[in-house]
C-alpha positions in Angstrom: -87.8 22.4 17.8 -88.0 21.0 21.5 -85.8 23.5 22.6 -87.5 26.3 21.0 -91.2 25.4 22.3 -89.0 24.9 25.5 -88.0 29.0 25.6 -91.4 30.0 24.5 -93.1 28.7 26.9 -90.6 29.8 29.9 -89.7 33.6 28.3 -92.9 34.2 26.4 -93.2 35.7 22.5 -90.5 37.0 20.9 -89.1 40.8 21.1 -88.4 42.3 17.4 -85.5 44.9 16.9 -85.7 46.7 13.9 -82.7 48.2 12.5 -80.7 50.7 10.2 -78.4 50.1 8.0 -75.2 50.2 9.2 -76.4 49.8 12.9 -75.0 46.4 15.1 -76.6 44.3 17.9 -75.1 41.8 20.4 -76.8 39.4 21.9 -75.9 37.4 25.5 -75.3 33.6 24.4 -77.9 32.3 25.9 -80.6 34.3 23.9 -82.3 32.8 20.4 -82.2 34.7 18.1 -82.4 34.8 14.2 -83.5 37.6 11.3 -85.2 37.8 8.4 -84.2 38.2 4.7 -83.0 41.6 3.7 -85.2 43.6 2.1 -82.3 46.2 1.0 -81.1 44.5 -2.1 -77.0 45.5 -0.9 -74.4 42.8 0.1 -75.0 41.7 3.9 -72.1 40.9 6.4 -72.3 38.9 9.4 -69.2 38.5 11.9 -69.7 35.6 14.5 -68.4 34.9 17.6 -69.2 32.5 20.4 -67.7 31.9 23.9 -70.1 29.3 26.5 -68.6 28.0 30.2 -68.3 24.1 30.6 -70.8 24.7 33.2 -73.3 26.3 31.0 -75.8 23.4 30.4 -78.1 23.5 27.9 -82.2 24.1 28.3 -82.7 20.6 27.0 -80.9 18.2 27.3 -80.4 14.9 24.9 -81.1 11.4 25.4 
């Protein structure tokens, strides 16, 4: 939870994207992001994929 209070407080409230069915989104790797429970009542599908540069530290760091 660190690291979270650690975004808020340098990028502010959260931006919400609300979506169709069928539509997609891609988010850089650096940005949080999570959703919440469908409200659809169909099968949901998620697909993925993650890529980060040895020099890509993180915003807080352990120890």
């Amino acid at each position: 939870m660190e690291a979270v209070n650690a975004i808020l407080d340098t990028y502010g409230e959260p931006a919400y994207a609300e979506m169709e069915s069928g539509e997609k989104i891609f988010f850089h790797p650096l940005v949080l992001h999570a959703s919440d429970r469908s409200t659809s009542g169909k099968r949901q599908a998620l697909v993925y994929c993650s890529s980060n540069a040895r020099l890509n530290a993180p915003i807080v760091k352990e120890g």
